[in-house]
C-alpha positions as CSV (number, residue, x, y, z in Angstrom):
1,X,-53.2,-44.5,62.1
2,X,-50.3,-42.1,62.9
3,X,-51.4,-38.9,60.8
4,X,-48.9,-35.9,59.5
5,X,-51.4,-32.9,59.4
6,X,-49.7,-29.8,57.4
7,X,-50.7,-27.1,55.3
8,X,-49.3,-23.9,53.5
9,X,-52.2,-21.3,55.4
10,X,-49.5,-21.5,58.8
11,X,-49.7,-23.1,61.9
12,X,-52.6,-20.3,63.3
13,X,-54.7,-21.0,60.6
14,X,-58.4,-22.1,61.8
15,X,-58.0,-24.8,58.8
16,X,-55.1,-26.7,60.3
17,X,-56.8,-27.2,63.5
18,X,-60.1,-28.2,62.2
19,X,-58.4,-30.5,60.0
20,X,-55.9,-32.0,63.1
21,X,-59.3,-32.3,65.1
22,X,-60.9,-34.0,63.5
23,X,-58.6,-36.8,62.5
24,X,-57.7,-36.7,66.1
25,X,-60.8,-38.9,67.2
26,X,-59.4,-41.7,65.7
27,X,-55.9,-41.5,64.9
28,X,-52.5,-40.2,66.5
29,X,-52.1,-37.0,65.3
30,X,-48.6,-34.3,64.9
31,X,-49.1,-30.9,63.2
32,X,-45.8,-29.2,61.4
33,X,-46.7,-26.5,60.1
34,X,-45.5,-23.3,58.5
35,X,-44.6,-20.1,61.2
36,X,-46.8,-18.0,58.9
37,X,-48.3,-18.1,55.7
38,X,-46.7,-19.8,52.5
39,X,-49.5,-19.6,50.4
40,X,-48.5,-20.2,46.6
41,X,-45.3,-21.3,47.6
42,X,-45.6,-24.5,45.5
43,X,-43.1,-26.9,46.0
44,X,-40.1,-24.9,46.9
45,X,-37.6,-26.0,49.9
46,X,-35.2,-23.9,52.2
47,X,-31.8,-24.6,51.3
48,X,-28.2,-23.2,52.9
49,X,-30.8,-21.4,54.9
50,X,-31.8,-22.1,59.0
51,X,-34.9,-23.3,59.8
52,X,-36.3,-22.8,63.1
53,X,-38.8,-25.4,64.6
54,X,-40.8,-25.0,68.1
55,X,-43.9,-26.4,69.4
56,X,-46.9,-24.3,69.3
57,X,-50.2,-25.2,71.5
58,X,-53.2,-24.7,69.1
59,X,-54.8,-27.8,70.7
60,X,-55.3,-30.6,74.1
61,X,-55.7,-33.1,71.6
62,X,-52.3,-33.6,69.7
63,X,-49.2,-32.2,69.3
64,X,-48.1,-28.8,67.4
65,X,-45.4,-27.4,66.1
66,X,-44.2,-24.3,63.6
67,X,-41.4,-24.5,61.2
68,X,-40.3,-21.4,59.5
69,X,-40.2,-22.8,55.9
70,X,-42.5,-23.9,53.2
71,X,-45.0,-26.6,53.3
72,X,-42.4,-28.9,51.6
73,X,-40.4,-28.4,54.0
74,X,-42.7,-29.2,57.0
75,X,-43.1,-32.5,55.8
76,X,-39.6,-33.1,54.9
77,X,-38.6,-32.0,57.7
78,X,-41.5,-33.6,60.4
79,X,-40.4,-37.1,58.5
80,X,-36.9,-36.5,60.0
81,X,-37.1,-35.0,63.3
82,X,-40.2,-37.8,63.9
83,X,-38.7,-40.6,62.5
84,X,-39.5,-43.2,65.2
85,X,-43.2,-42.1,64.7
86,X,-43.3,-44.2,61.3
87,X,-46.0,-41.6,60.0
88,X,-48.8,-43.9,58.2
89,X,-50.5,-40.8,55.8
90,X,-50.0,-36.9,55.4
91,X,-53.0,-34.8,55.2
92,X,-52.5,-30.8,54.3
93,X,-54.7,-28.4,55.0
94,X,-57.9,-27.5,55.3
95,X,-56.5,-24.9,53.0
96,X,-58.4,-21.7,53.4
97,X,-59.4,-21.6,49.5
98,X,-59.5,-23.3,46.4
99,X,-57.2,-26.0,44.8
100,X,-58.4,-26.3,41.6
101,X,-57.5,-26.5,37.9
102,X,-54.3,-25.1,37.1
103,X,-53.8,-23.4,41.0
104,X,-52.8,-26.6,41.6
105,X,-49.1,-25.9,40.4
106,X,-48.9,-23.1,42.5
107,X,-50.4,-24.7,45.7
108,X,-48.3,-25.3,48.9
109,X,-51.5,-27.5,50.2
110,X,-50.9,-30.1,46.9
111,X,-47.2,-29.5,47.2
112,X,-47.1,-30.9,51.3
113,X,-48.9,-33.8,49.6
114,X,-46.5,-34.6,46.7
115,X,-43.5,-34.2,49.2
116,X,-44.6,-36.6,51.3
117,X,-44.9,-39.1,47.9
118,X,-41.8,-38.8,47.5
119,X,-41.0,-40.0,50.3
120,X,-42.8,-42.7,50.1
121,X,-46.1,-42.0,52.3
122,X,-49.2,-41.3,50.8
123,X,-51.2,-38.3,51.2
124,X,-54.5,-36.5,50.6
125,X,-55.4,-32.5,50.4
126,X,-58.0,-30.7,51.4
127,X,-59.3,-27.4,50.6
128,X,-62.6,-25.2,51.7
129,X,-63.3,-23.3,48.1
130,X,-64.5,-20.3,49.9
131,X,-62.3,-16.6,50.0
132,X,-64.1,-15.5,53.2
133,X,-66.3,-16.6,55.5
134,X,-64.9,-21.0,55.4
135,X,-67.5,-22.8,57.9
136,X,-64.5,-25.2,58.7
137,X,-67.0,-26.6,61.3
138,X,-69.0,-28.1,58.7
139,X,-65.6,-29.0,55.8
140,X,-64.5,-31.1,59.0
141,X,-67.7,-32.7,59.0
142,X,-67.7,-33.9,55.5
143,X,-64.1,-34.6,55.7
144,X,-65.0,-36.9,58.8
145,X,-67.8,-39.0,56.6
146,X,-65.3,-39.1,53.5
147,X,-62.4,-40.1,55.6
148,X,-62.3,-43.7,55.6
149,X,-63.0,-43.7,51.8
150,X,-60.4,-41.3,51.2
151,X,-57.6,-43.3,52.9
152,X,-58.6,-46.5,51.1
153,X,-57.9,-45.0,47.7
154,X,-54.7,-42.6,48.9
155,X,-51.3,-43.8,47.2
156,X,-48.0,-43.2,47.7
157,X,-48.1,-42.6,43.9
158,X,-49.8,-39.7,44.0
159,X,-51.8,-36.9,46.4
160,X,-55.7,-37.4,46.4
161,X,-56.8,-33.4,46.2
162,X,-60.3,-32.9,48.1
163,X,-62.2,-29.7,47.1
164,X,-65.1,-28.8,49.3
165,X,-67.7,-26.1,48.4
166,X,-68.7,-24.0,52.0
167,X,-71.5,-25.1,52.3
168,X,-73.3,-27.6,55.0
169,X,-73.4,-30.7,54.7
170,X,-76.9,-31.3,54.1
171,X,-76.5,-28.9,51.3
172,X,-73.6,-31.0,49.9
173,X,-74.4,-31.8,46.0
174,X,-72.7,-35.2,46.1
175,X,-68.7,-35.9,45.3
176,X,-67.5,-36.7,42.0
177,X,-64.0,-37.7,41.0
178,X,-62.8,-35.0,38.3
179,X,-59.9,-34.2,36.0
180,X,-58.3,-30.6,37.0
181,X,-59.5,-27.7,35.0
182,X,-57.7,-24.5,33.9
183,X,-58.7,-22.1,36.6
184,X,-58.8,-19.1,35.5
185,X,-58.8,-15.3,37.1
186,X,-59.4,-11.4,36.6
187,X,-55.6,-10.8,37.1
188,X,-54.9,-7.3,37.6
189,X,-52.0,-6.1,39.9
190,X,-52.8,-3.1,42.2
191,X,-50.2,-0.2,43.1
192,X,-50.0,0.5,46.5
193,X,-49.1,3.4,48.3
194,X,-45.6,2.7,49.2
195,X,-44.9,2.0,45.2
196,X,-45.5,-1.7,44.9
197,X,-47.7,-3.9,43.1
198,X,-49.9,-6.6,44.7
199,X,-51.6,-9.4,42.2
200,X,-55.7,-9.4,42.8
201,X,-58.5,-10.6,40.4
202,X,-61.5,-12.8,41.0
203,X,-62.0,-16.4,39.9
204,X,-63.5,-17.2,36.4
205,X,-65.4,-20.0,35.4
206,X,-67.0,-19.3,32.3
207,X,-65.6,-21.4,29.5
208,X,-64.8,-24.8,31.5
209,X,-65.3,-27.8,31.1
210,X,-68.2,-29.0,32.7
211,X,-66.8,-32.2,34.3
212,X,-63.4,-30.5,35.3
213,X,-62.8,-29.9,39.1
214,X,-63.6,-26.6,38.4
215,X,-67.1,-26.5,37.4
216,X,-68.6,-29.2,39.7
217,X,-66.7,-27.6,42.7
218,X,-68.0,-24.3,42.2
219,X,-71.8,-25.9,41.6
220,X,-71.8,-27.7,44.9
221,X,-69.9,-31.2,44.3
222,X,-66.7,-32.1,46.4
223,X,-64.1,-33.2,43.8
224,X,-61.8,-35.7,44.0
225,X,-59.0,-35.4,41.9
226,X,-55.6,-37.7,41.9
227,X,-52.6,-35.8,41.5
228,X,-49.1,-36.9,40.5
229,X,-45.5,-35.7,40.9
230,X,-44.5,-37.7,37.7
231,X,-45.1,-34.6,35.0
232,X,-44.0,-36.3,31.9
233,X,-46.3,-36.5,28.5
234,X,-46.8,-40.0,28.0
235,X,-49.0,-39.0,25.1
236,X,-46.3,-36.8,23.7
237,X,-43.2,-39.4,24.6
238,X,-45.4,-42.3,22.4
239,X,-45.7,-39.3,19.2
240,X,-41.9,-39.0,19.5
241,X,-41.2,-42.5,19.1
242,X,-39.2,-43.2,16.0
243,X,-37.8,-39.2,16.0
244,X,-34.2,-39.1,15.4
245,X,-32.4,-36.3,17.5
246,X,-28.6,-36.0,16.2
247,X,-25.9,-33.5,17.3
């Protein structure tokens, strides 16, 4: 397969490259990836502003390059400037942290994924839960036995979002599929010393639901959790039917 490997953590991330290396055993591999980190930059693109692209050698096993734009971009982008590569799947990440729950709407990992369904390839995400201390040796291990799995149920209709406690793989729980859960933190925004504020807090999980992504993720189960760009309330639409809206 010829693999798009992208994520939001930048193209010097340890994440990227244990992701790209992996993959790289069997497949045809190019990274694009952000010139720094874009983490939590969603889905947002660079528009009426220059982005700057170069290759970058992070590895002797495939291809690198930075972009300085969002994730969104790298795989708009990659899907242009590589065009006679005829990309068969996009993988973002390893992210270096969580995907989870509602951080799923701020994510530049999920977003890389969604881009690349709409434009018509499909596309899985991967994220080590960990803050500190990601043993990407080991995520790139279970990645590797879950691979093959993975691609069989990816879709261009939506992004297959892998969670993966840092843990060993022998101490690996098992791998459920799970609806997202409403992650939820300690916000608190600290002032710093040249007057400005920086967000911080600490994850919560008290209050979940126990088959969410959420819970099982953070009690030693990968999750597997399909994710689509179509954001409409089918539920809602069908409870509207037979409303009358007049001017």
């Amino acid at each position: 397969m010829r693999i798009l490997v992208a994520n939001d953590d930048g193209i010097s991330s340890e994440g990227v490259k244990a992701l790209a290396e992996v993959l790289s055993k069997d497949n045809e591999i190019i990274v694009v990836a952000p010139d720094g980190n874009r983490s939590g930059f969603s889905h947002s693109l660079t528009i009426g502003r220059e982005l700057f692209f170069k290759e970058v050698k992070i590895s002797d096993k495939f291809k690198a390059f930075s972009l300085s734009g969002t994730p969104a971009d790298c795989v708009k982008f990659a899907t242009h400037k590589f065009s006679d590569f005829k990309f068969d799947l996009v993988c973002s990440g390893i992210n270096h942290g969580n995907n989870l729950g509602s951080d799923t709407a701020y994510s530049g990992t999920v977003a890389a994924g969604l881009e690349a369904n709409y434009l018509g390839l499909p596309a899985i995400a991967f994220s080590n839960i960990a803050q500190n201390g990601w043993m990407f040796d080991e995520t790139a291990k279970i990645v590797d036995k879950l691979f093959k799995k993975l691609v069989e149920l990816s879709s261009t209709e939506y992004t297959v979002n892998v969670n993966i406690p840092n843990l060993r793989c022998e101490e690996i729980k098992g791998v459920k599929f799970a609806h997202l859960g409403v992650q939820k933190y300690s916000d608190y925004y600290e002032q710093t010393s040249g007057g400005g504020y920086v967000l911080k807090g600490e994850m919560l999980t008290d209050g979940v639901h126990p088959e969410c992504d959420v819970a099982l993720s953070v009690t030693g189960y990968v999750t597997v959790t399909p994710i689509s760009f179509n954001r409409t309330d089918f539920a809602t639409i069908k409870k509207f039917e037979g409303t009358e809206l007049k001017l």
